[in-house]
N, C-alpha and C positions, 0 to 999 in steps of 0.2 A: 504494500500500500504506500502511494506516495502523499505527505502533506508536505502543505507550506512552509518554511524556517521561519521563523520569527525572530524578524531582525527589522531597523529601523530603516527610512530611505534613503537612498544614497543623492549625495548629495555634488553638484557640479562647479569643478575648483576651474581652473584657466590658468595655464603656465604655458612659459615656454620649454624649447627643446634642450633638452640638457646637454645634448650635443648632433650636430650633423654632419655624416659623412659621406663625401663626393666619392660615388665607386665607377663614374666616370658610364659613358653610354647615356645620359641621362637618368642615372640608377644613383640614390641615394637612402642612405638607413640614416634613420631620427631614432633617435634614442631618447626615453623620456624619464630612464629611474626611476616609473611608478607603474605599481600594477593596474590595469586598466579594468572596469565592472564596467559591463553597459555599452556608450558609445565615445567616437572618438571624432573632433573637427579636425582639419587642417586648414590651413589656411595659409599658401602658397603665392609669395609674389613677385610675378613675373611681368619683365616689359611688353607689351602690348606687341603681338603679332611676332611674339620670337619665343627662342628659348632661353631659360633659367641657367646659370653656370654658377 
């Protein structure tokens, strides 16, 4: 039988990336030192009509 856990709601923090690594191709890993429940934004900024380096 499956029940619910009873725990409180989680709650939504906003930080940045603790670190980002260019692994070049356009391929990079964001590293963020916390465990993630739930969902995740990003928010990526790029020149208009090209690409991010």
């Amino acid at each position: 039988m499956l029940t619910p856990f009873n725990s409180e709601n989680t709650e939504r923090h906003w930080m940045p990336a603790a670190s980002v690594e260019d692994r070049g191709s356009g391929t990079y890993v964001v590293t963020l030192e916390k465990e993630i429940i739930g969902s995740l934004e990003l928010a990526i900024d790029s020149p208009p009509h090209g690409r991010s380096r």
